[in-house]
C-alpha positions in Angstrom: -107.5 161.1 10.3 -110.1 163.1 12.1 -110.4 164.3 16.0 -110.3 161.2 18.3 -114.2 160.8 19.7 -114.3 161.4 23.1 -117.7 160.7 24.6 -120.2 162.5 26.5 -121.8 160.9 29.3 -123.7 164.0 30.9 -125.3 167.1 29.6 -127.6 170.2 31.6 -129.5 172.8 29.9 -129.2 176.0 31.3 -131.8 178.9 30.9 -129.9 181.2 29.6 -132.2 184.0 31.2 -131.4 182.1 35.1 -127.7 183.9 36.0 -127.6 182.0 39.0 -128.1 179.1 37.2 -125.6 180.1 34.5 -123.0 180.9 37.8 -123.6 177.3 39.1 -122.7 176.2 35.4 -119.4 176.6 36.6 -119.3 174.2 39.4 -121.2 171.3 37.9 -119.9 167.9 36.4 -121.5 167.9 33.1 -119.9 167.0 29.9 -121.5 169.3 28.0 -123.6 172.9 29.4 -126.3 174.2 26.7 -126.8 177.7 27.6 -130.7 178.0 26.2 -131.7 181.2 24.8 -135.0 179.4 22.9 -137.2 177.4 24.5 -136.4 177.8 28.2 -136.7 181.7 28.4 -139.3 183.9 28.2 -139.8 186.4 25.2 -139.2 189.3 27.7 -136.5 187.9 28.8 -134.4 187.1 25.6 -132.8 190.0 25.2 -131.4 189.8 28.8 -130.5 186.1 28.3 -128.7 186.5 25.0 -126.5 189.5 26.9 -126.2 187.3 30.2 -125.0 184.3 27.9 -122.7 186.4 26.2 -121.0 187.9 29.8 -120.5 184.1 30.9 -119.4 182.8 27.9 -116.3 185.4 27.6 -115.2 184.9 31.3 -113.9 181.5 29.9 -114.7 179.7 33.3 -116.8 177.0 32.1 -113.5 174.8 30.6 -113.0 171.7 31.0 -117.2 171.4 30.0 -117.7 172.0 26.3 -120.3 174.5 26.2 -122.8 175.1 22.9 -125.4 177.8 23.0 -129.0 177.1 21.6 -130.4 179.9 19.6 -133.7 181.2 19.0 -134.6 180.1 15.2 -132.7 182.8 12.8 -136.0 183.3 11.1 -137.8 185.0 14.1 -137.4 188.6 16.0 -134.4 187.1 18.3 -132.4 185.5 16.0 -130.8 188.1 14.6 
């Protein structure tokens, strides 16, 4: 028997480049936070998101929200 399904009824996007918005993360009643390193930031910025996203990740404060990152695709200059 597999993991009991638990639904999902909200999820936000965060810019992963936005560390006020990645603060705020914390304080919000989504479901689920996706911490955006593709689409949503800047190429100058992706270095600086992928560290930022990093920092919050390991402070572990996001709990009881699952969190899943969305990477850049592992084909291009940030995806390594």
């Amino acid at each position: 028997m597999g993991a009991p399904i638990r639904p999902r009824r909200s999820a936000l996007y965060i810019p992963g480049s936005n560390s006020r918005a990645l603060s705020k993360g914390r304080e919000v009643a989504a479901d689920i936070l996706l911490l955006d390193l593709e689409d949503a930031v800047a190429p100058d910025q992706k270095i600086t998101a992928r560290d930022q996203v990093i920092a919050a990740i390991a402070l572990n404060e996001y709990r009881p929200r699952e969190v899943v990152v969305r990477v850049n695709d592992l084909g291009s200059q940030w995806g390594g």
